[in-house]
ChimeraX commands (.cxc) that place a marker at each C-alpha (Angstrom):
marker #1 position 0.00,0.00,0.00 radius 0.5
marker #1 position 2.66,2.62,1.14 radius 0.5
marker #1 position 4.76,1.74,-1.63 radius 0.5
marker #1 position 2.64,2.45,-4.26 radius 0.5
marker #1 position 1.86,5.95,-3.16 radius 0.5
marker #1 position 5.51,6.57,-3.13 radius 0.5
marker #1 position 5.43,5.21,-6.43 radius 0.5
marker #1 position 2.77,7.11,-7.55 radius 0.5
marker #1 position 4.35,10.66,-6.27 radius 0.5
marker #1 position 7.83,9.92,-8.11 radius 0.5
marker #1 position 5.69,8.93,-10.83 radius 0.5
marker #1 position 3.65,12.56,-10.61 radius 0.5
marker #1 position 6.95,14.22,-10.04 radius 0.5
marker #1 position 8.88,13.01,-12.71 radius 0.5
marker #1 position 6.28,13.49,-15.13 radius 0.5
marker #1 position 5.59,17.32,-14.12 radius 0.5
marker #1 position 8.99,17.39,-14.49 radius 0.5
marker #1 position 9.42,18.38,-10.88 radius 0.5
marker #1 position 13.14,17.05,-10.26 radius 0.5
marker #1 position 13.70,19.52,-7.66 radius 0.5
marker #1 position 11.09,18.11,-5.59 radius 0.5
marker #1 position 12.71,14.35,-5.23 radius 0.5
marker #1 position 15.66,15.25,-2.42 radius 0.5
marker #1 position 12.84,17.31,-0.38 radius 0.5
marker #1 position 10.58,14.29,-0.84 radius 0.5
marker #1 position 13.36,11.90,0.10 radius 0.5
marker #1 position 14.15,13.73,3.00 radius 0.5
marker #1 position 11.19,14.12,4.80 radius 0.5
marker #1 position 10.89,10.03,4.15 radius 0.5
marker #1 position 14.07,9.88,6.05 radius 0.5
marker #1 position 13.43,12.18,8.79 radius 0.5
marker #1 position 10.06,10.60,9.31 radius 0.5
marker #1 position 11.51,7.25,9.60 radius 0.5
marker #1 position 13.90,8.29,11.85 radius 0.5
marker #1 position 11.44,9.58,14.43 radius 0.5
marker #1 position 9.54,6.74,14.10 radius 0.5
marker #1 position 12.43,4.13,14.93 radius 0.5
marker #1 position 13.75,6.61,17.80 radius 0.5
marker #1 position 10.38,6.56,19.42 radius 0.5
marker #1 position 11.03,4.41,22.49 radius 0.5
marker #1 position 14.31,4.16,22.40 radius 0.5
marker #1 position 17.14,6.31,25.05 radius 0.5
marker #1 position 17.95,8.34,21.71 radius 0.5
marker #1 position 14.81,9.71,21.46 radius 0.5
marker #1 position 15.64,13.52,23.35 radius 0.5
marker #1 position 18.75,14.11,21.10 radius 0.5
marker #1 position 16.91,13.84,18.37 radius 0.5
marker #1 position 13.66,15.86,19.17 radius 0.5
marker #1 position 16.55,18.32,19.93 radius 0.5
marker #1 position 17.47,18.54,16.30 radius 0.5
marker #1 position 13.89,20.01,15.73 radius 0.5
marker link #1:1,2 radius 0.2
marker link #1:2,3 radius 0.2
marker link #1:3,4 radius 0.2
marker link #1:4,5 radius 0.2
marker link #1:5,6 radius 0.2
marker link #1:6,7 radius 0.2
marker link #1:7,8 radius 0.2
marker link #1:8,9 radius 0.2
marker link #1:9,10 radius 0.2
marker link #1:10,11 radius 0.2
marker link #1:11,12 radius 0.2
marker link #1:12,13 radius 0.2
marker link #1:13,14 radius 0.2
marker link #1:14,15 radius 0.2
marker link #1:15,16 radius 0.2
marker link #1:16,17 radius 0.2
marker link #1:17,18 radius 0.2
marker link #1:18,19 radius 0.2
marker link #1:19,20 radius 0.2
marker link #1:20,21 radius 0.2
marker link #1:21,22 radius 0.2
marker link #1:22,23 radius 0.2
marker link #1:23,24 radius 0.2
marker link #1:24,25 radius 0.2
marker link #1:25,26 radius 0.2
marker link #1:26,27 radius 0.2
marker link #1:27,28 radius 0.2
marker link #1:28,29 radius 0.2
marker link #1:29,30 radius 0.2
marker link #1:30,31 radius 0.2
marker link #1:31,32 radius 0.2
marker link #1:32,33 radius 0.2
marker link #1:33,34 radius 0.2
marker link #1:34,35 radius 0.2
marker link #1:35,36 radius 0.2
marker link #1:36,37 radius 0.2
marker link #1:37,38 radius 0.2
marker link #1:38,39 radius 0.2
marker link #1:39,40 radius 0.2
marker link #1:40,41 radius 0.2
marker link #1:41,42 radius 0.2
marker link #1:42,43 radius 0.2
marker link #1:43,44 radius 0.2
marker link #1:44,45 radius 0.2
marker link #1:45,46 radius 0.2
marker link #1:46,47 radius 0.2
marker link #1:47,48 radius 0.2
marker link #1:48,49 radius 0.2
marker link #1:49,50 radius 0.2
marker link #1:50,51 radius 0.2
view
């Protein structure tokens, strides 16, 4: 499911020719997934810190 509607916005964005979009899209993945797997863990305040 989530990987088709990642597909689907690289697919939008490379056909409105919106290249510069792809790092900002890319990066929010990452940050997102790196609050997500810092949730619970003891490395959870230094990152919150970041933002």
């Amino acid at each position: 499911m989530k990987a088709s509607i990642l597909k689907e916005v690289f697919e939008f964005l490379w056909s409105k020719k919106k290249f510069w979009l792809i790092p900002v899209v890319i990066i929010l993945l990452l940050v997102g997934f790196l609050i997500i797997l810092t949730e619970g863990s003891a490395i959870a305040p230094f990152i919150y810190t970041l933002f």
